[in-house]
LUMPAZA-18076 format. One line per field, with one value per atom (N, C-alpha, C): atom name; x, y, z; residue number from 1. Coordinates in pm, whole numbers, padded with zeros to 5 digits. Layout:
<sites>
site	[CA:...]
east	[X:...]
north	[Y:...]
up	[Z:...]
pos	[NUM:...]
</sites>
This chain:
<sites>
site	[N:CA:C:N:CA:C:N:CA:C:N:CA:C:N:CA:C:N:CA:C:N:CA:C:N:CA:C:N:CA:C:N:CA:C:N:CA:C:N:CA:C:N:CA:C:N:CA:C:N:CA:C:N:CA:C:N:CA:C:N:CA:C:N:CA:C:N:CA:C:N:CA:C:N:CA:C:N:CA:C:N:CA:C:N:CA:C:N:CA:C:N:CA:C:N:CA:C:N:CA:C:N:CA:C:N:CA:C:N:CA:C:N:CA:C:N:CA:C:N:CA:C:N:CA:C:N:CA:C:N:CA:C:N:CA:C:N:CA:C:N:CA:C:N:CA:C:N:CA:C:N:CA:C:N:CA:C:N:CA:C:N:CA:C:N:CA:C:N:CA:C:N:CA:C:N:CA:C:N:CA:C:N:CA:C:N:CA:C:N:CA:C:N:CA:C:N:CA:C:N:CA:C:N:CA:C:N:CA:C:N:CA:C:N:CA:C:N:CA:C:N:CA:C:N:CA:C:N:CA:C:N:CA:C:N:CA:C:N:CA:C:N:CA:C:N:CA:C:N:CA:C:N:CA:C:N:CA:C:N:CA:C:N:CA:C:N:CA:C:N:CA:C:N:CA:C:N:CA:C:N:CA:C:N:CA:C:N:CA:C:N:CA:C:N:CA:C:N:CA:C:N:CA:C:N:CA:C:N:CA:C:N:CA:C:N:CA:C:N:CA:C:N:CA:C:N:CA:C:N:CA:C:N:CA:C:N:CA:C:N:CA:C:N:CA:C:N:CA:C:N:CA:C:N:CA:C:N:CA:C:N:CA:C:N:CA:C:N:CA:C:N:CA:C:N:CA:C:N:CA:C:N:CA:C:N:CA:C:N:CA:C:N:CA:C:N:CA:C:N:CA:C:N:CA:C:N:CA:C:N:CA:C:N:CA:C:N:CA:C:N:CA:C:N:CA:C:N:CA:C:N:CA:C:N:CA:C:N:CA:C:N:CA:C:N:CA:C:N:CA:C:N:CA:C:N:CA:C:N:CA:C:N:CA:C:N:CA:C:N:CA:C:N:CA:C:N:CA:C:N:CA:C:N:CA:C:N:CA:C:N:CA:C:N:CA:C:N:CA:C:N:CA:C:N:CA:C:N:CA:C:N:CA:C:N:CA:C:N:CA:C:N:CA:C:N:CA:C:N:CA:C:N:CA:C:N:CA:C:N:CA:C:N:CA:C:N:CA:C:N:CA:C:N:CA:C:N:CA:C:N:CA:C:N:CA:C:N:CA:C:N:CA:C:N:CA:C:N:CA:C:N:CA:C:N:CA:C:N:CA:C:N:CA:C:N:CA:C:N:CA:C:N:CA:C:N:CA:C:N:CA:C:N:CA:C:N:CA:C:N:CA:C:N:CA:C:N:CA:C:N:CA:C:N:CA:C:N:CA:C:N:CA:C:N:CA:C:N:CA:C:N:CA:C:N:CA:C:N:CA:C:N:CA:C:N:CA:C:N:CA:C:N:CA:C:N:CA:C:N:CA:C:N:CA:C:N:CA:C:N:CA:C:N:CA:C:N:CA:C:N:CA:C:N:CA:C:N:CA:C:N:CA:C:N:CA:C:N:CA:C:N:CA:C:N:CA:C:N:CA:C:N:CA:C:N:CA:C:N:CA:C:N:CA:C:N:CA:C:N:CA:C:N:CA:C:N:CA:C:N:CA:C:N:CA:C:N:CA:C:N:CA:C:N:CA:C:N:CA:C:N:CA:C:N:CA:C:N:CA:C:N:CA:C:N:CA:C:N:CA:C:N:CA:C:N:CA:C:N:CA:C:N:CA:C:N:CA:C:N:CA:C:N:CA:C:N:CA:C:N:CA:C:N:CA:C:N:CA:C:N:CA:C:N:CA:C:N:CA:C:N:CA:C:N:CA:C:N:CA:C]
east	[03601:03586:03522:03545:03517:03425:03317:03279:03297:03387:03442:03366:03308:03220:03083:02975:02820:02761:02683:02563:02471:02368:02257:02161:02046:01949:01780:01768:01705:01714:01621:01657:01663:01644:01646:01738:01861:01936:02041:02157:02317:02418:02470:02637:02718:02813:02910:03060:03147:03324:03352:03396:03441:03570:03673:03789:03869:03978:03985:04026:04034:04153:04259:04318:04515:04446:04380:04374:04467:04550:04613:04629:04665:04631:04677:04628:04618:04586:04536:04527:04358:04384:04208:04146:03965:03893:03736:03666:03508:03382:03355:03204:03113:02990:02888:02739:02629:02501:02404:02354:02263:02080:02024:01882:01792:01795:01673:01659:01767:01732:01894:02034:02114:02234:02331:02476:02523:02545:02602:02746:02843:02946:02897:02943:02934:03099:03145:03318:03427:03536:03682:03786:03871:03979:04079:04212:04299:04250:04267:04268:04188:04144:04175:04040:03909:03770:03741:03750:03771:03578:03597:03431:03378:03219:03095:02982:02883:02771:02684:02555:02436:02406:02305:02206:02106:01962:01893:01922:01961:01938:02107:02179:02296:02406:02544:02632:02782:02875:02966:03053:03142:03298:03423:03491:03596:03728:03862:03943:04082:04155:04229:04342:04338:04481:04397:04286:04233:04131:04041:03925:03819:03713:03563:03516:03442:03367:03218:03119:02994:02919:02830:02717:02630:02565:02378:02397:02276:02265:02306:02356:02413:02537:02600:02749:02823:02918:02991:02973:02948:02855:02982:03057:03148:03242:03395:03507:03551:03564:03638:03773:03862:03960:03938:03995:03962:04048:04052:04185:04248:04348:04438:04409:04404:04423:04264:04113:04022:03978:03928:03871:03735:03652:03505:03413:03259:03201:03074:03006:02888:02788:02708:02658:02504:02476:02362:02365:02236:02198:02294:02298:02421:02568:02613:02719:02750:02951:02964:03083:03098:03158:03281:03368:03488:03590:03610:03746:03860:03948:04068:04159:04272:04405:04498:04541:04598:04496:04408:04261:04230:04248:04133:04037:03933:03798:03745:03671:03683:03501:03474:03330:03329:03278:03289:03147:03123:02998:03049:02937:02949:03101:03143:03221:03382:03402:03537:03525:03642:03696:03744:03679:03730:03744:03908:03899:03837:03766:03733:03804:03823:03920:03895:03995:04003:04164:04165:04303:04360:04287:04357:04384:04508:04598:04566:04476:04458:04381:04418:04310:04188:04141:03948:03946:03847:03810:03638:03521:03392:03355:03242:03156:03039:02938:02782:02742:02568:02499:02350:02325:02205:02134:01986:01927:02012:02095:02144:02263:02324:02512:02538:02703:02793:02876:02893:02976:03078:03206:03287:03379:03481:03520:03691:03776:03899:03985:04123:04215:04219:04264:04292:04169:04100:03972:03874:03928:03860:03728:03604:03497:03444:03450:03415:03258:03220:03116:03091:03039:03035:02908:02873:02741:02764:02679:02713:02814:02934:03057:03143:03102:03166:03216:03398:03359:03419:03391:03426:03415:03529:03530:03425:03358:03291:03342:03363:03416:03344:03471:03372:03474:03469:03529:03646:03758:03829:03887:04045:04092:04103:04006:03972:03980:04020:04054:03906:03844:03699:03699:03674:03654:03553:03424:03310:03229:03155:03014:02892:02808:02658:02543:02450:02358:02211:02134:01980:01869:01752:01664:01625:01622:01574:01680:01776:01889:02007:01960:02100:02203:02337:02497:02570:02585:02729:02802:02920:03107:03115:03202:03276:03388:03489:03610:03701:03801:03823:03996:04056:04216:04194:04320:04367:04263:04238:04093:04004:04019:03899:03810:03660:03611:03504:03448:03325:03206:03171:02997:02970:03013:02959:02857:02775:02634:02667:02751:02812:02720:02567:02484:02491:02515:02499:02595:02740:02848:02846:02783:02775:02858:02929:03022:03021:02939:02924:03036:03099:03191:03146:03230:03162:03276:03232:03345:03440:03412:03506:03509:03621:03625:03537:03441:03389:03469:03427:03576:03379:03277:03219:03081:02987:02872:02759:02648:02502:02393:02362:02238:02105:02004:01904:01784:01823:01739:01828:01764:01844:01859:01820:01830:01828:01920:01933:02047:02158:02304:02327:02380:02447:02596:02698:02825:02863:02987:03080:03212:03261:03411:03500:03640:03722:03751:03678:03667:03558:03483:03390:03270:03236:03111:03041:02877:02824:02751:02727:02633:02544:02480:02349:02337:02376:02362:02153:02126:01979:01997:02044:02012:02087:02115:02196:02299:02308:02396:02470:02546:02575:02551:02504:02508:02549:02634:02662:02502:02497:02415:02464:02418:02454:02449:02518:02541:02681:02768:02869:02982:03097:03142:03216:03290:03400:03312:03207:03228:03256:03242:03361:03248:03158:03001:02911:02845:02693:02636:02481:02395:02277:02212:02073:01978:01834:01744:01622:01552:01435:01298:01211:01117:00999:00918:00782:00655]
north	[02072:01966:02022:01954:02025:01911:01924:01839:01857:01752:01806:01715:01599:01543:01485:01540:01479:01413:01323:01225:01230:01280:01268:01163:01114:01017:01138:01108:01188:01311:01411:01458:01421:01299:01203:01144:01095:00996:01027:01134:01229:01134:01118:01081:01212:01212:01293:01247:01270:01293:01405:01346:01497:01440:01555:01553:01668:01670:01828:01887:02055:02166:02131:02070:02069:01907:01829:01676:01688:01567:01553:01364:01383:01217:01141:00973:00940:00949:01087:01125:01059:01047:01017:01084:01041:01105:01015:01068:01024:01013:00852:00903:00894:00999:00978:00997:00945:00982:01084:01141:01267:01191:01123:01048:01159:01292:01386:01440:01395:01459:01460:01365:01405:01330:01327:01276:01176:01074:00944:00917:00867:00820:00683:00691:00523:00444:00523:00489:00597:00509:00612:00551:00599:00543:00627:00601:00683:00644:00778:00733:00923:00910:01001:00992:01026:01003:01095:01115:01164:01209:01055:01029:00955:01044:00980:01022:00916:00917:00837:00862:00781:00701:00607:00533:00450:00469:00391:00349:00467:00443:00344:00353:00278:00451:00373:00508:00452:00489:00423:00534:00494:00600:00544:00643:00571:00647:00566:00645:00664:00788:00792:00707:00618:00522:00372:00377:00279:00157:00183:00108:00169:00094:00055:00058:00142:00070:00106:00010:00042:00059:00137:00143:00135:00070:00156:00218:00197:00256:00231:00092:00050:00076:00086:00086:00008:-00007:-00087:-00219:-00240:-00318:-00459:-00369:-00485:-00352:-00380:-00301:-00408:-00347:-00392:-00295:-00361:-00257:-00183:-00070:00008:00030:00159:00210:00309:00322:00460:00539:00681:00823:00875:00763:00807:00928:01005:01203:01194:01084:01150:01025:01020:00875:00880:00795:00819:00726:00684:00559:00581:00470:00422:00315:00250:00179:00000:-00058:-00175:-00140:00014:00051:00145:00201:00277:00383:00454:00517:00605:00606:00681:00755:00871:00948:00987:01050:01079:01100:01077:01146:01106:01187:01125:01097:01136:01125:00980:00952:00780:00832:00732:00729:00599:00564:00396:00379:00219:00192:00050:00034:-00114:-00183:-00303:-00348:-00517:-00595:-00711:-00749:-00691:-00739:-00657:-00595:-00581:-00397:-00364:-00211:-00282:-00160:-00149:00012:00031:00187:00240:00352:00412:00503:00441:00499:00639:00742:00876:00904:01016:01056:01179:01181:01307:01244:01349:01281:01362:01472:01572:01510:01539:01523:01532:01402:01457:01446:01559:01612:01536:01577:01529:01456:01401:01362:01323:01338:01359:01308:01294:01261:01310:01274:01299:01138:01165:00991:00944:01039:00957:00956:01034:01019:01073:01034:01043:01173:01299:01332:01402:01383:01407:01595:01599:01759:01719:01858:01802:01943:01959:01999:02047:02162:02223:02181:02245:02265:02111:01998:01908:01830:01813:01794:01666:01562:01400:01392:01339:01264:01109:01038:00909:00858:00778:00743:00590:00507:00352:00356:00316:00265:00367:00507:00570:00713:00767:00854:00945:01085:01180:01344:01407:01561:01634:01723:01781:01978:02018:02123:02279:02317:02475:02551:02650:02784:02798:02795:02860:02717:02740:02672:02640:02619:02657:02536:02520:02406:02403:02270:02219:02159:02194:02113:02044:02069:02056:02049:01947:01938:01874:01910:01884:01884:01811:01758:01813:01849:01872:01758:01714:01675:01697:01782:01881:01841:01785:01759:01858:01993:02063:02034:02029:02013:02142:02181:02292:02276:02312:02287:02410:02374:02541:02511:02593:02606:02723:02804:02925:02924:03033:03026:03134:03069:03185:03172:03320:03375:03421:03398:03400:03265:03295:03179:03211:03056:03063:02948:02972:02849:02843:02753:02677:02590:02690:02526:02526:02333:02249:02278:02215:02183:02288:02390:02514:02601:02553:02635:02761:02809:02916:02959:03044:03108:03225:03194:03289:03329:03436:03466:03531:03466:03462:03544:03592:03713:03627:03485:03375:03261:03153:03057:02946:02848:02766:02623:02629:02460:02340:02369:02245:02295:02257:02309:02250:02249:02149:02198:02179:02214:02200:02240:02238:02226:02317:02348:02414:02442:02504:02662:02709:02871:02882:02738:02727:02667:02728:02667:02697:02590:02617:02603:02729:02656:02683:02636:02675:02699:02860:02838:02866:02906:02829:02911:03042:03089:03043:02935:02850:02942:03007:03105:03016:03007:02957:03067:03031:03137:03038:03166:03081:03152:03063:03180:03094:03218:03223:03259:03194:03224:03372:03456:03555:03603:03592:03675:03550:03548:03484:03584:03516:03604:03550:03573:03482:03487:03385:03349:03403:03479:03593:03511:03404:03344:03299:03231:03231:03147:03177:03151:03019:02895:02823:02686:02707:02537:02447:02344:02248:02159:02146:02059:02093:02015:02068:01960:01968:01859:01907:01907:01933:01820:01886:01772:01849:01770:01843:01763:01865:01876:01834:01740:01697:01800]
up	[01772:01673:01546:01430:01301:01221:01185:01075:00950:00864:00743:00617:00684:00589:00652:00528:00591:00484:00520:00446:00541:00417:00540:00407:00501:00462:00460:00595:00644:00752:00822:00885:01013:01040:01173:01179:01043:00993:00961:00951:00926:00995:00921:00981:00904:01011:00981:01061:00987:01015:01084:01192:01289:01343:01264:01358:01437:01495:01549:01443:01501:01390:01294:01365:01343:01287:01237:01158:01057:01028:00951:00875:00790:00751:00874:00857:00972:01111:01156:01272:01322:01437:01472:01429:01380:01345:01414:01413:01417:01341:01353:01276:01350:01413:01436:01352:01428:01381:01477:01416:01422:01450:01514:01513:01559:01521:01510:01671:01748:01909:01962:01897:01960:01917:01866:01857:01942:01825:01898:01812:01887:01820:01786:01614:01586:01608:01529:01506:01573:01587:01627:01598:01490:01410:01310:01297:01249:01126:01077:00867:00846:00743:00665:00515:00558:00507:00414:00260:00167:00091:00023:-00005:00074:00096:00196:00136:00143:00046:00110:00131:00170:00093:00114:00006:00067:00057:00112:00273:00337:00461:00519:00418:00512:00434:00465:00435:00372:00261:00219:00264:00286:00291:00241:00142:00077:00190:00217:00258:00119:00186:00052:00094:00185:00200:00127:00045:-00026:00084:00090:00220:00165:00127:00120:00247:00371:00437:00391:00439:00435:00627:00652:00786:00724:00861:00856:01048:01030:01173:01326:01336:01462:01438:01293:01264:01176:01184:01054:01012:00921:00844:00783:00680:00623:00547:00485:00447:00338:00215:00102:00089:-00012:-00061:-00209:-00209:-00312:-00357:-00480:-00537:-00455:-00402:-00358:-00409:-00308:-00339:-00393:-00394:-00411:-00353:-00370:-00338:-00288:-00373:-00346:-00490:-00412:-00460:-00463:-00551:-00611:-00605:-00537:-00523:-00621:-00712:-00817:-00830:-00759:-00732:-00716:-00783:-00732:-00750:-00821:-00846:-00762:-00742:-00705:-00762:-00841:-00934:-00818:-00827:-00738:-00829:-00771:-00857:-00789:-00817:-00753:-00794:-00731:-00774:-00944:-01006:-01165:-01252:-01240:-01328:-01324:-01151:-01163:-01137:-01219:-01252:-01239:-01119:-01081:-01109:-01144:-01132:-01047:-00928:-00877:-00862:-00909:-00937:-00901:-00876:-00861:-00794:-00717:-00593:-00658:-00751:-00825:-00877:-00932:-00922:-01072:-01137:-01298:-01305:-01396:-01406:-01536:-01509:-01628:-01719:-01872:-01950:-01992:-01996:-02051:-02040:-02108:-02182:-02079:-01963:-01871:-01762:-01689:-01579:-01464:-01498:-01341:-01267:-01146:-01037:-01021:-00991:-00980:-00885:-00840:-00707:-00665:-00734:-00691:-00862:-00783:-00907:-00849:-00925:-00930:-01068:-01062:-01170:-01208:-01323:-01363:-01391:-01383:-01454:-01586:-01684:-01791:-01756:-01709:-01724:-01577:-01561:-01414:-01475:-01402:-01439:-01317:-01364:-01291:-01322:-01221:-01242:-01169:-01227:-01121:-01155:-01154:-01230:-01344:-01365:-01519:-01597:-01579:-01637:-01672:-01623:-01690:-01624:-01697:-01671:-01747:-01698:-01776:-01758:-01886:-01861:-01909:-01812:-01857:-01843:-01955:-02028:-02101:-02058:-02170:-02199:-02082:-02106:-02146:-02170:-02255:-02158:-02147:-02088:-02194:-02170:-02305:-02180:-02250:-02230:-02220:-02105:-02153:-02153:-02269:-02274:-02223:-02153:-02101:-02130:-02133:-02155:-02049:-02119:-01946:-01863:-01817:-01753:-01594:-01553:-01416:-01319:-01221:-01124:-01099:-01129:-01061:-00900:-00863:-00663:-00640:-00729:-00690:-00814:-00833:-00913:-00858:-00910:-00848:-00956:-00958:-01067:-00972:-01064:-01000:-01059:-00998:-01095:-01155:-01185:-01356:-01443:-01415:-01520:-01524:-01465:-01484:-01373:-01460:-01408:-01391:-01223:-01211:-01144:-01199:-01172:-01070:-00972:-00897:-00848:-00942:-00890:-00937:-01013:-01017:-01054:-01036:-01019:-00963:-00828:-00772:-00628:-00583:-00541:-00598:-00711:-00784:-00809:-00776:-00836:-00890:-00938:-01085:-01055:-01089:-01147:-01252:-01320:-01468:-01496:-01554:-01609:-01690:-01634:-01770:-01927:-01875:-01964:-02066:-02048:-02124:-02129:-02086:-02095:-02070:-01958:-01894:-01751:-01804:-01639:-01603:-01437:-01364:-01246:-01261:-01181:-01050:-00970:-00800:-00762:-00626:-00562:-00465:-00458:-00355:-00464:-00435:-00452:-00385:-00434:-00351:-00324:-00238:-00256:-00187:-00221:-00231:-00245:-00355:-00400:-00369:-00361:-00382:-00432:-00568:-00602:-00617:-00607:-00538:-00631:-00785:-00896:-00959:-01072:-01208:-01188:-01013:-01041:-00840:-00789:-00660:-00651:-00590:-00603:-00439:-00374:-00242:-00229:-00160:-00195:-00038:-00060:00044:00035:00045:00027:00065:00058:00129:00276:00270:00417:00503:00444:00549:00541:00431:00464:00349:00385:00300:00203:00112:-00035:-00068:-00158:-00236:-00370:-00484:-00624:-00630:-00720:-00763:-00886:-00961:-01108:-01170:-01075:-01157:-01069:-00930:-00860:-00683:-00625:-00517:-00437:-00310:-00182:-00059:00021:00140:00256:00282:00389:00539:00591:00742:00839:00831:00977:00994:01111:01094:01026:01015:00932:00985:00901:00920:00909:00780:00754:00609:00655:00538:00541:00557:00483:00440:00307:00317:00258:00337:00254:00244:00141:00125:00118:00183:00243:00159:00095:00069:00164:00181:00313:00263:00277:00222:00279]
pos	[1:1:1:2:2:2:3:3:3:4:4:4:5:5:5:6:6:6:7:7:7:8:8:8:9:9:9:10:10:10:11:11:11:12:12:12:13:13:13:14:14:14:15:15:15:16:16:16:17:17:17:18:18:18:19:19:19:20:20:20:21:21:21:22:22:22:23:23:23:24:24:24:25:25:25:26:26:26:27:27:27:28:28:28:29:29:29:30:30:30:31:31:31:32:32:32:33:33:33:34:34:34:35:35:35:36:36:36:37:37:37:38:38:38:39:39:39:40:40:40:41:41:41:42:42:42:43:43:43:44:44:44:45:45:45:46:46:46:47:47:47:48:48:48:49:49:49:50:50:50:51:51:51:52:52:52:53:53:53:54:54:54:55:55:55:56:56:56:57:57:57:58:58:58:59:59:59:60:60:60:61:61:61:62:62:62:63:63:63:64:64:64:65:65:65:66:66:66:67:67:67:68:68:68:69:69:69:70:70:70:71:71:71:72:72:72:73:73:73:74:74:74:75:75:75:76:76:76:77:77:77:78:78:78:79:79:79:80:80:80:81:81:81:82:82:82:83:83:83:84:84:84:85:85:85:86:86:86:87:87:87:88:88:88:89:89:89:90:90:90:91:91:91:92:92:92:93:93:93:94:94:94:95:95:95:96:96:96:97:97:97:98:98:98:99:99:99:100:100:100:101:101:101:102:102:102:103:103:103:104:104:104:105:105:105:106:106:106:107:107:107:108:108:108:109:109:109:110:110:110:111:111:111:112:112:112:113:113:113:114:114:114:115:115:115:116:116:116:117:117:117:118:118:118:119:119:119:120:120:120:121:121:121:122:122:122:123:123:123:124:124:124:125:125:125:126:126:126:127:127:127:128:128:128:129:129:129:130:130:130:131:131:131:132:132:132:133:133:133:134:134:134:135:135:135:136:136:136:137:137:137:138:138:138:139:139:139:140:140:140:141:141:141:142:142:142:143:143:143:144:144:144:145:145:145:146:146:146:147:147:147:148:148:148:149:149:149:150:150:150:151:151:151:152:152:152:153:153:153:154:154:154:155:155:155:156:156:156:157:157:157:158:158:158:159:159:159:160:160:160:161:161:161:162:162:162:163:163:163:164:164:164:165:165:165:166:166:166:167:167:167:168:168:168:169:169:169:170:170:170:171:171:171:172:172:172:173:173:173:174:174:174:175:175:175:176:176:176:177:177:177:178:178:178:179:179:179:180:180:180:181:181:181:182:182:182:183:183:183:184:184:184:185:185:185:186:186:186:187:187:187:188:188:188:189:189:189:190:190:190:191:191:191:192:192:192:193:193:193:194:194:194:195:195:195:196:196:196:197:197:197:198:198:198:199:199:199:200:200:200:201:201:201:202:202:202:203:203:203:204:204:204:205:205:205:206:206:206:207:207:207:208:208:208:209:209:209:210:210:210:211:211:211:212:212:212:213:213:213:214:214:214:215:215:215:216:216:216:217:217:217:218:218:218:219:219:219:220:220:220:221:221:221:222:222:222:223:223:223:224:224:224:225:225:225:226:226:226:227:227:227:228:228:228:229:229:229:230:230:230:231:231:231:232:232:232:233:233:233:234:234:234:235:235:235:236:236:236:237:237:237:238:238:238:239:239:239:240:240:240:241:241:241:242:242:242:243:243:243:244:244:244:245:245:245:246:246:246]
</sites>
């Protein structure tokens, strides 16, 4: 079995999507929780779990055949409908910002799905934020940011398929995605690209000089501000979540 998506809350508190090898849309999949001593199945159901995101102790998952559900901890809570072909989702505070396929860019608030306007048609892959703005990443180099209603380009150097963005509390924003087998790390904020010896296909950052990725041979890295290094343990995964430790 493979876990291909995690939210964690706490380190007592993880759900994760586990389905086998060979998954393919529609095929069964699982969600369980992680309660700090041992794995419980919450759910078991065909579909196909794209974006998953915590918040305050419950968990949202978008599927890309268009389904809202929400958990908390005994399990499924309540399911709205969404837009098709959503990728990946952002939850702040009564809102929940979603992106995806053809450059949708969704915001749903007070019970309803409004799309967010921009002039590109590629695929968005993730999106993340900072306390002032959402910003999103996708296809052929394009990197949105949206702020008071407003979303706008944010330009970097270089035409590079984005997979992955990630925001720190310090405010800094980095993109990772590459052409080819080649891949990169861009701090948006500062239009800076660092060329990596793999492609990452999913990032999390930690601080402005702490980057976690993972890519597409399932090995995890860690850039530090000037160089990536893979982490020496084994290889073949497709999650990551960072927890910071009091």
């Amino acid at each position: 079995m493979d876990i291909v998506r995690v939210a964690c809350a706490t380190m007592k508190s993880i759900f994760a999507v586990i389905v086998n090898p060979d998954h393919e849309v529609g095929m069964p999949e699982g969600l369980a929780r992680w309660n700090g001593q041992n794995w419980t199945w919450i759910e078991k159901r065909n579909g196909w779990t794209l974006g998953f995101e915590s918040y305050e102790d419950q968990w949202l998952a978008v599927d890309f055949s268009g389904l809202l559900r929400l958990y908390d901890a005994a399990g499924l809570i309540s399911t709205a409908s969404c837009p098709r072909g959503l990728n990946d989702l952002y939850v702040r505070g009564p809102e929940i910002l979603a992106v995806g396929v053809d450059g949708g860019f969704f915001r749903y608030v007070a019970g309803s799905w409004e799309r967010i306007q921009h002039p590109f048609q590629s695929h968005l892959y993730s999106i993340s934020a900072t306390d002032e703005a959402v910003y999103a990443c996708g296809a052929a180099g394009v990197i949105l940011r949206y702020t008071d209603s407003r979303c706008e380009q944010v330009k970097v150097d270089g035409n590079y398929d984005f997979t992955s963005i990630s925001c720190t509390k310090d405010g800094a924003i980095f993109a990772a995605g590459g052409q080819g087998e080649s891949g990169v790390l861009v701090e948006v904020d500062k239009n800076r690209i660092h060329d990596l010896s793999s492609r990452q296909q999913v990032i999390r950052a930690l601080a402005r000089n702490k980057v976690y990725g993972i890519d597409w041979d399932g090995v995890i890295w860690v850039w530090e501000g000037r160089q990536s290094s893979p982490i020496s343990i084994d290889s073949g995964f497709h999650a990551l979540c960072l927890l910071t430790v009091a």
